[in-house]
C-alpha positions as CSV (number, residue, x, y, z in Angstrom):
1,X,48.0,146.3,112.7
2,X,44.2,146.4,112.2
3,X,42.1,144.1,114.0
4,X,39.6,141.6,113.3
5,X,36.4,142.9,112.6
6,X,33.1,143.1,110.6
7,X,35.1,146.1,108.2
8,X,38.1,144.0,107.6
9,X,36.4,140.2,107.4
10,X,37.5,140.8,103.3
11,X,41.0,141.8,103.4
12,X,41.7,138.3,105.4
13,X,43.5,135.3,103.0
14,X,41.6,132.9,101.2
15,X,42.9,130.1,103.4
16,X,41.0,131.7,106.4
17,X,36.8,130.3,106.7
18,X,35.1,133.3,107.1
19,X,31.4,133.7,107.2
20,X,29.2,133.2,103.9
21,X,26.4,134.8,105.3
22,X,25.6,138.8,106.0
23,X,26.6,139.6,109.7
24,X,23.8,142.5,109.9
25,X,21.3,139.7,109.2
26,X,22.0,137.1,111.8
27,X,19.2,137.1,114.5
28,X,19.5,136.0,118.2
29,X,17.7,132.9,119.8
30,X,19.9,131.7,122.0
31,X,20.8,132.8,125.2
32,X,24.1,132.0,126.7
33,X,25.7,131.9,129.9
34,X,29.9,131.5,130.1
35,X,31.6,132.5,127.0
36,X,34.2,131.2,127.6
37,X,36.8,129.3,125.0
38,X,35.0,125.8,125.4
39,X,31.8,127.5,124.1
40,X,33.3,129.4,121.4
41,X,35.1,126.5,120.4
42,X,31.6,123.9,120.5
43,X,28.0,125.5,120.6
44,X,29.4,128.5,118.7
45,X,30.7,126.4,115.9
46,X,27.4,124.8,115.3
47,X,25.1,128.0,115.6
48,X,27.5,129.3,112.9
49,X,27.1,125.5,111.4
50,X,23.6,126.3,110.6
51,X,24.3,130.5,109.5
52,X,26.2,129.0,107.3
53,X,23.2,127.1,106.1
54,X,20.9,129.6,106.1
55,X,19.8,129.3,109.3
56,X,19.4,133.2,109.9
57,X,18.0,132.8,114.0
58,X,20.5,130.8,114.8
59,X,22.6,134.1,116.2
60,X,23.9,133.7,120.3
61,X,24.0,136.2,123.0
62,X,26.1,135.7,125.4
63,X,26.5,136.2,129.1
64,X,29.8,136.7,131.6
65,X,28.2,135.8,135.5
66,X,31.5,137.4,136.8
67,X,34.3,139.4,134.6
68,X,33.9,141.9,131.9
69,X,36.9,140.7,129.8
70,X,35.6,138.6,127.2
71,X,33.1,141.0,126.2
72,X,36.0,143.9,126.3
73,X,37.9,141.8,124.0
74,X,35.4,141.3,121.3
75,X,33.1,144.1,120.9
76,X,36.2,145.4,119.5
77,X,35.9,143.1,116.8
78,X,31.9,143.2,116.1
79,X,32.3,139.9,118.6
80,X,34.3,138.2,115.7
81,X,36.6,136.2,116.7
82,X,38.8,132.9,114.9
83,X,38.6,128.8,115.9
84,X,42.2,128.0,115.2
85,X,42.0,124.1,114.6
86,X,45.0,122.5,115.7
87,X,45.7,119.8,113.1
88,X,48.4,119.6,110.3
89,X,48.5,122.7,109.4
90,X,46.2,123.9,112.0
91,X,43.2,125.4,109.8
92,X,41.5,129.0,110.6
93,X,38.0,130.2,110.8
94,X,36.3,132.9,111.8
95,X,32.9,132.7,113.6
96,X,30.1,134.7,113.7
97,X,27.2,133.2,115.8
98,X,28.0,136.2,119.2
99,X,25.5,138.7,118.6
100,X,26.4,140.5,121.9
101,X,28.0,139.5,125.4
102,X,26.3,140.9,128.4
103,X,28.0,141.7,131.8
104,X,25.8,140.4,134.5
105,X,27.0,141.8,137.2
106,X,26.5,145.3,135.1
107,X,23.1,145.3,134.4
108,X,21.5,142.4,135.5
109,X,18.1,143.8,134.7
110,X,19.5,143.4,131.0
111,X,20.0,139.6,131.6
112,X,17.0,139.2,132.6
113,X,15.3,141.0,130.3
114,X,16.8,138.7,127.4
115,X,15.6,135.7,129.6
116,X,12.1,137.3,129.3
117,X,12.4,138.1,125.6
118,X,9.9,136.3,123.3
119,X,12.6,136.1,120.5
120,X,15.1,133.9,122.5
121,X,14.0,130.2,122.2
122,X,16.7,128.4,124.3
123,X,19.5,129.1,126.8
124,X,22.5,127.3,127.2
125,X,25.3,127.0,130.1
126,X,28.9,126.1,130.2
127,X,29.9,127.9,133.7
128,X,32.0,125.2,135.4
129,X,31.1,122.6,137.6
130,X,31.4,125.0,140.7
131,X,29.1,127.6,139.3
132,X,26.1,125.1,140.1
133,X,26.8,124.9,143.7
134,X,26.5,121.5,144.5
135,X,26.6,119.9,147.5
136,X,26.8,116.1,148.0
137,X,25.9,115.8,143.9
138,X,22.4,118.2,144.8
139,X,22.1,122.2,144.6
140,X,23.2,123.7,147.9
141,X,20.0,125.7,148.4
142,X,21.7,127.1,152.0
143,X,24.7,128.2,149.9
144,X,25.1,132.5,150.5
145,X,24.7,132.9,146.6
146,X,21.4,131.2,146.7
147,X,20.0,133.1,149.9
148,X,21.0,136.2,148.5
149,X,19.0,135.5,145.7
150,X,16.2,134.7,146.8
151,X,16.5,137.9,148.7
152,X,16.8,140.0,146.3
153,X,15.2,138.5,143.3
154,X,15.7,141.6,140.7
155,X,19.6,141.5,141.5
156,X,21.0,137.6,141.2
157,X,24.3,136.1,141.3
158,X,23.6,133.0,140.1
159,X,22.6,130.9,137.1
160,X,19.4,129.8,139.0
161,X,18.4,133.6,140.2
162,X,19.2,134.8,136.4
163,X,16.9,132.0,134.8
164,X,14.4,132.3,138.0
165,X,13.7,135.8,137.6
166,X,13.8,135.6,134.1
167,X,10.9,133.3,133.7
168,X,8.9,135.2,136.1
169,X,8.9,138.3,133.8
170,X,8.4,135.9,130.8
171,X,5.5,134.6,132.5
172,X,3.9,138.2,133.2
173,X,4.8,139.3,129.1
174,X,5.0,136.7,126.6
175,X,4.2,133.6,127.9
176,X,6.4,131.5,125.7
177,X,7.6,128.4,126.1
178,X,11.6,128.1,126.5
179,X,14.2,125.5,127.0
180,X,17.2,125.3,129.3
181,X,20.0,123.5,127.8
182,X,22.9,122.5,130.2
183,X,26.1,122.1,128.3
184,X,28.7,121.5,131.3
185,X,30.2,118.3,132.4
186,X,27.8,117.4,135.3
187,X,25.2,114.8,135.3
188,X,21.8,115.4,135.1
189,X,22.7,118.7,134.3
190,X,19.5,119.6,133.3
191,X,17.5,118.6,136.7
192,X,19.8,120.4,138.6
193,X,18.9,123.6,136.7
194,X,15.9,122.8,137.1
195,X,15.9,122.2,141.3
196,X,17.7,125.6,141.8
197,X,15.3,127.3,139.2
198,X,12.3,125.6,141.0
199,X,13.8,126.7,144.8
200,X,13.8,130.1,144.1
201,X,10.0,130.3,142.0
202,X,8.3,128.7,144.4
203,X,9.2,131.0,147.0
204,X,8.7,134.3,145.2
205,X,6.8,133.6,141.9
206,X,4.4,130.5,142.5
207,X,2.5,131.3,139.9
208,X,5.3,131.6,137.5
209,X,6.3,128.3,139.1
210,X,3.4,126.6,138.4
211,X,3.5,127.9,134.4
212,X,7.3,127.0,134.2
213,X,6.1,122.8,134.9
214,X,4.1,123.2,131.3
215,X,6.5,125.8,129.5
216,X,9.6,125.5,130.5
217,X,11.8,122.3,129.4
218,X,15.5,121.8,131.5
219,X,17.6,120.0,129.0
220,X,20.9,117.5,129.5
221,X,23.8,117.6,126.8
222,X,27.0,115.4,126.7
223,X,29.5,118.2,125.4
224,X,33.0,117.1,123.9
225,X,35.9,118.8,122.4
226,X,39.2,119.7,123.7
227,X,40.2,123.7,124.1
228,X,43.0,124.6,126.0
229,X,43.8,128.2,127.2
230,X,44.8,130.5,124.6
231,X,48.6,131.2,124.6
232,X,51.1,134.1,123.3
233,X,52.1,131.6,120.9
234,X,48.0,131.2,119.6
235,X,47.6,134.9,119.4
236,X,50.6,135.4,117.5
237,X,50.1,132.5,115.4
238,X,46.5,133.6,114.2
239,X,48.0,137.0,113.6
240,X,50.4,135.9,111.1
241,X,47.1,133.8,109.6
242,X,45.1,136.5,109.6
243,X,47.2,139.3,109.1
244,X,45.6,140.7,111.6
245,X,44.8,141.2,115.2
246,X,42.1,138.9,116.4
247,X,42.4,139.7,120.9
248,X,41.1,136.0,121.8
249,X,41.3,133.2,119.3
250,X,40.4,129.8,120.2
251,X,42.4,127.2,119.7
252,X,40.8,123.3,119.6
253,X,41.1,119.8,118.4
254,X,39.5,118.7,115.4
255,X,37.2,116.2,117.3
256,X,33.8,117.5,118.6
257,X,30.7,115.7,120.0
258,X,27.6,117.4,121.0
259,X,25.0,114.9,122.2
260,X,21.5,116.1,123.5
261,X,18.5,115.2,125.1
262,X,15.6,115.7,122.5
263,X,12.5,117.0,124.8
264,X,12.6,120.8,123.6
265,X,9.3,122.5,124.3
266,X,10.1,125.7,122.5
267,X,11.3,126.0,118.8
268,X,15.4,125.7,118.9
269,X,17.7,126.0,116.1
270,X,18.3,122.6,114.2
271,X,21.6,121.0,115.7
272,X,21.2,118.1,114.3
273,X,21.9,119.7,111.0
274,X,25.1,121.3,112.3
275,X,26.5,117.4,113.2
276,X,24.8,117.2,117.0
277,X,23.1,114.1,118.1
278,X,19.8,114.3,119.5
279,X,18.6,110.8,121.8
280,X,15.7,110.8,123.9
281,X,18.0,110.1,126.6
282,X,22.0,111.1,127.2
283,X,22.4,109.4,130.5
284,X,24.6,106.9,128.8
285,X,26.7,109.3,127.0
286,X,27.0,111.4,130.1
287,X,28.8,108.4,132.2
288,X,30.7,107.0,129.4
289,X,32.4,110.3,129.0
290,X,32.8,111.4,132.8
291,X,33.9,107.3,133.6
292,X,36.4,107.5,130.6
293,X,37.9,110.5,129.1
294,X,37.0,113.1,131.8
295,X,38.6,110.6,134.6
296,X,41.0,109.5,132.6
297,X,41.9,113.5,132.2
298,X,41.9,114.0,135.9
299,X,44.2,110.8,136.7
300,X,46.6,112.4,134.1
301,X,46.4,115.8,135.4
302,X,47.1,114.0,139.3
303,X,49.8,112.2,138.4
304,X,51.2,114.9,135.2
305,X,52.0,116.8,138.0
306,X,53.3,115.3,140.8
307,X,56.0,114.2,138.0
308,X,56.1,117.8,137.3
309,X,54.9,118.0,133.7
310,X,53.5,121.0,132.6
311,X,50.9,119.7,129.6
312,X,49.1,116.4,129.4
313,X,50.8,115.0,126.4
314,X,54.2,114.8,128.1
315,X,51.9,112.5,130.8
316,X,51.0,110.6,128.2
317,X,54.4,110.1,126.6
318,X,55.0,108.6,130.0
319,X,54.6,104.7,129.2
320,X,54.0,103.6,132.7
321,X,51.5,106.4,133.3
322,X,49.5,105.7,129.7
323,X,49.4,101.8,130.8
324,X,48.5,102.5,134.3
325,X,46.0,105.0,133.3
326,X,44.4,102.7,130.0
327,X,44.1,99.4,131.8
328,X,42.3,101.0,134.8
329,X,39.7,102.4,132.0
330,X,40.0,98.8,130.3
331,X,40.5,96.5,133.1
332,X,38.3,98.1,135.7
333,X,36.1,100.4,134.2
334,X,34.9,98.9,131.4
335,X,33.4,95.6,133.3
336,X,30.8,98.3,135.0
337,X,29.7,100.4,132.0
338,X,27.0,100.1,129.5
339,X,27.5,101.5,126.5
340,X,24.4,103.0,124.4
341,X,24.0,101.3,120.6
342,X,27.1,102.0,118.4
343,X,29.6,102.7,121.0
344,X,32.4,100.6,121.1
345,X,34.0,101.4,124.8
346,X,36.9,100.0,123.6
347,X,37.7,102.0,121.0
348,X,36.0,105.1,122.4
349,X,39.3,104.3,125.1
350,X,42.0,104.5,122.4
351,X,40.6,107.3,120.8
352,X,40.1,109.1,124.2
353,X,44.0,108.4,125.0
354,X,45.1,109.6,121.4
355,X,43.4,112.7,121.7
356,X,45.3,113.4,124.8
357,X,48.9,112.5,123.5
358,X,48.3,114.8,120.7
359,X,51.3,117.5,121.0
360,X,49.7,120.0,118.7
361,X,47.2,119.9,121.5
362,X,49.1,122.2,124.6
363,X,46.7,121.3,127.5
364,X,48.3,122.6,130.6
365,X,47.9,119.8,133.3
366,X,47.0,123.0,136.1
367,X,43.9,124.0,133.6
368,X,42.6,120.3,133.7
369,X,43.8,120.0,137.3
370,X,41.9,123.1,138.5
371,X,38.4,122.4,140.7
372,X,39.6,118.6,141.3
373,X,37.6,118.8,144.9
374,X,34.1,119.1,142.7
375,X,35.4,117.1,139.5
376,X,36.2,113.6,141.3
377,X,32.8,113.8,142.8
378,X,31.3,112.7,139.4
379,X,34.8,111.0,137.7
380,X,35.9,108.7,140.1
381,X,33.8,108.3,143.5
382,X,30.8,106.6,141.5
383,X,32.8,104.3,139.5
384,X,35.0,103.0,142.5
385,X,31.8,102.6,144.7
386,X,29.9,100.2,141.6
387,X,33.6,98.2,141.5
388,X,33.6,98.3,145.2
389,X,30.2,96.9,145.1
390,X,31.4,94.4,142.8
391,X,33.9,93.0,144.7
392,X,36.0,93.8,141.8
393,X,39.8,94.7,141.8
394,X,40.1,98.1,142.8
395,X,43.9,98.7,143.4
396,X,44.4,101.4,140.8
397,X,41.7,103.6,142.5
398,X,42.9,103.1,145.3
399,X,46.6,104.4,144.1
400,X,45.0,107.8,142.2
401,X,42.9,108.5,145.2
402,X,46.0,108.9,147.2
403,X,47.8,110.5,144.8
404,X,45.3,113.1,144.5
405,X,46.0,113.7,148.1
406,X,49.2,114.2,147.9
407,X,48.7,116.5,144.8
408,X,46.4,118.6,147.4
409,X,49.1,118.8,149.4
410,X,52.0,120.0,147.1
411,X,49.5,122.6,144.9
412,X,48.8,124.2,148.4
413,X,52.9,124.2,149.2
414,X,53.6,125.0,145.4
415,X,50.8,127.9,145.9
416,X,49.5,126.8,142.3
417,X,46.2,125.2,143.9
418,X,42.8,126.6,141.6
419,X,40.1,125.2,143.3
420,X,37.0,126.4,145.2
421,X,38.0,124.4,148.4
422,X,41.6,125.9,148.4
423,X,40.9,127.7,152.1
424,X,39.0,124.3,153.2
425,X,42.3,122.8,152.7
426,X,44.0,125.1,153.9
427,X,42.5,125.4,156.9
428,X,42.9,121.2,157.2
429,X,46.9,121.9,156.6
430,X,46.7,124.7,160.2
431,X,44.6,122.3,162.2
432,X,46.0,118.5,161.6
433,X,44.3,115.9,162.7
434,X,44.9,111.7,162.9
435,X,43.2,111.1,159.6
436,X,45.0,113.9,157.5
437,X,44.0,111.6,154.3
438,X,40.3,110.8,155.1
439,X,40.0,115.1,156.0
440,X,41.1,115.6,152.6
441,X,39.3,113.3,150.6
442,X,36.1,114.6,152.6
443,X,36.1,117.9,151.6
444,X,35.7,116.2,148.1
445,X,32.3,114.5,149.6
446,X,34.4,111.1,149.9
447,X,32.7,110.3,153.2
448,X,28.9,110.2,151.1
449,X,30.2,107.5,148.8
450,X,30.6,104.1,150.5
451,X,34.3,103.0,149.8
452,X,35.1,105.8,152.1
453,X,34.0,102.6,154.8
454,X,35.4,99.8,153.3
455,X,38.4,99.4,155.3
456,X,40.3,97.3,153.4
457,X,40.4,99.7,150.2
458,X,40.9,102.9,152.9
459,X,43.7,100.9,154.6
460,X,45.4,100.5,150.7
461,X,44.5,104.0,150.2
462,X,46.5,104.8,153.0
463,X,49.6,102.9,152.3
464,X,50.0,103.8,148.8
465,X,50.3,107.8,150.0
466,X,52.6,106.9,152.6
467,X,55.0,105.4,149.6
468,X,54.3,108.0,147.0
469,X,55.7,110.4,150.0
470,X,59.0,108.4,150.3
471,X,59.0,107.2,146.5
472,X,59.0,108.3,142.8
473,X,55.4,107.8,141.7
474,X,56.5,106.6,138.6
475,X,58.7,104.1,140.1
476,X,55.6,102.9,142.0
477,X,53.4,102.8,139.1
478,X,56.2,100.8,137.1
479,X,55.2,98.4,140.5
480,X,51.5,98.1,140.4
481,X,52.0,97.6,136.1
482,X,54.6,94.7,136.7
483,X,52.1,93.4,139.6
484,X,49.0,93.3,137.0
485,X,50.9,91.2,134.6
């Protein structure tokens, strides 16, 4: 069977989207690092938004920090690839906003050559929370990565030494003003670019340093839409769509959000015409999300699989895990949470809990339970330490937090564990000590937030994991819902 590609986009069926606009004509201003599903699914969708409109500049290059094997995939297929929207029926288009996908660790010069070039406006990120290297919610500046690069500034490994010697040769030819967009589900995203960026300049490039604080812009979006991992079952379903081979389609929910902070300093492609929202400030929209749906995702994925589910939306079809899991976002969370103009938390809640019970939507509780050690940091730790602070019920946190422990525990015995601590812990599991619970939590940064002292919460903490080890956990969660009422 042929595969998808720029010579057979007219051979596909009418009821596949394909682009109105001439491929050979589409231009590259953005640059982008991690193209991975989620960006194919979101930022790529609204660059080819505006194609679509006649936006011809509106073209992406993308970058891989690590593996080859998206690019490998599509430059067989002109870097075409299909969004397969899973609704009823699930609905089919083909995008066209990838230009190119560099390799970094190929030709890094390249990368940083495209960070230089005049003709690219704005650069965007989605590489993961542990791609930014934090370390107690700041850039680790000691971190190896970040020493190396600053030792050898023409040959990075990270997103800061890419952007930091890409400046510095902008600086020296152009001189154009640029934004740095940050697309991932930190906080502050932006400013954190910025810091690492700023670590590295100063130290080799001060005077592109000093040109950067007039011409350089570092950017926060809110990001939303769900995309799990593509399947067999995807690939062979797009096929039979297509009638063709297409090597990595996406699949993704119909609902998409892409909020950003307006304080561009270069000229960047329209969003707001492609359905984005642009505020003068997303710091709203940035806790709302990572207090509600992303926690909500990672209490799911906690519990999902210590009851040994396999995708969210058999959590959800869990009654005594969807009430547990909506009144601590109702009860709790919502008392501490300001909500920007036209945001109604509580129906932003039973959206966010719909979207995850949707079956069409396969999203493997491992992939959202993967890098927990980094994700609680921003989901849960600053929310329990406000209710804490509050002197507001906190039993529910209390519960999850030692669930999670015990989910450390069995994804190290199970050998599924996917996180960038997994030797940490590990290495806590050889060398036991009389606070096994507190050892864990700490290599999550628990000890920097201040419910890690409260005794009375740590002491609750402690007792719920000591049931959950001789227990069901949805026995006990039938418990603490019958105790609420």
């Amino acid at each position: 069977m042929k595969h998808l590609s720029a010579a057979t986009l007219d051979s596909l069926p009418t009821t596949v989207t394909v682009p109105n606009y001439q491929l050979a004509e589409v231009t590259a201003s953005i640059l982008h690092f991690g193209v991975g599903n989620f960006h194919r699914a979101h930022q790529a969708v609204y660059a080819d938004n505006l194609l679509r409109k006649g936006i011809k500049n509106s073209g992406i290059v993308g970058v891989s920090l690590r593996s080859s094997k998206m690019r490998d995939e599509l430059i067989q297929q002109d870097f075409l690839y299909t969004v397969a929207t899973l609704d009823t029926p699930t609905t089919y288009r083909v995008i066209g906003a990838i230009k190119n996908i560099l390799v970094a660790p190929e030709d890094p010069q390249r990368v940083i050559d495209q960070v230089a070039d005049e003709n690219i406006t704005l650069i965007t990120t989605t590489i993961t929370e542990k791609a930014y290297l934090l370390k107690d919610g700041d850039v680790d500046f000691t971190a190896d990565a970040v020493s190396c690069d600053l030792a050898n500034p023409t040959s990075p490994k990270t997103i800061y030494g890419f952007i930091a010697a890409g400046i510095q040769a902008r600086y020296h030819t152009s001189a154009t003003p640029i934004t740095i967009l940050c697309c991932d589900n930190i906080q502050d995203g932006g400013a954190k670019l910025r810091a690492g960026v700023s670590h590295l300049l100063k130290q080799f490039a001060p005077l592109a340093h000093a040109w950067m604080q007039e011409n350089v812009s570092f950017i926060s979006s809110m990001v939303d839409r769900i995309t799990p991992a593509t399947t067999p079952e995807i690939i062979a379903e797009t096929q039979d769509a297509l009638t063709l081979t297409d090597a990595s389609p996406v699949p993704a929910e119909t609902y998409t959000q892409w909020v950003i902070e307006d304080n561009f300093v270069s000229p960047a492609p329209p969003f707001a015409e492609a359905g984005a929202i642009l505020v003068p400030s997303i710091t709203e929209y940035e806790t709302i999300k990572l207090r509600f749906l992303n926690a909500a995702h990672s209490i799911l994925a906690t519990i999902g699989y210590l009851c040994q589910d396999e995708y969210i939306h058999e959590t959800m079809q869990r009654k005594a895990v969807k009430d547990f899991t909506e009144r601590l976002l109702r009860e709790e969370l919502i008392s501490i949470t300001d909500a920007p103009a036209g945001i109604d938390l509580d129906a932003y809640i039973s959206q966010t809990l719909a979207r995850f019970a949707q079956p069409k939507i396969p999203y493997r509780v491992l992939q959202v339970g993967s890098d927990t050690s980094l994700k609680i940091q921003q989901r849960w730790f600053p929310a329990l330490d406000k209710l804490i602070q509050n002197k507001q019920q906190s039993s529910r946190f209390a519960f999850i937090l030692a669930a999670w422990v015990v989910f450390i525990e069995r994804t190290m015995a199970d050998e599924t564990m996917n996180d960038p601590a997994k030797n940490t812990f590990l290495a806590l599991q050889n060398s036991p000590t009389s606070d096994p619970i507190m050892d864990v939590l700490a290599v999550a940064n628990a000890n920097h937030f201040s419910f890690s002292t409260d005794a009375k919460f740590m002491h609750e903490v402690a007792s719920h994991y000591h049931e959950i080890g001789q227990s069901s956990i949805l026995t006990l969660i039938n418990k603490l819902n019958a105790k609420a009422d």
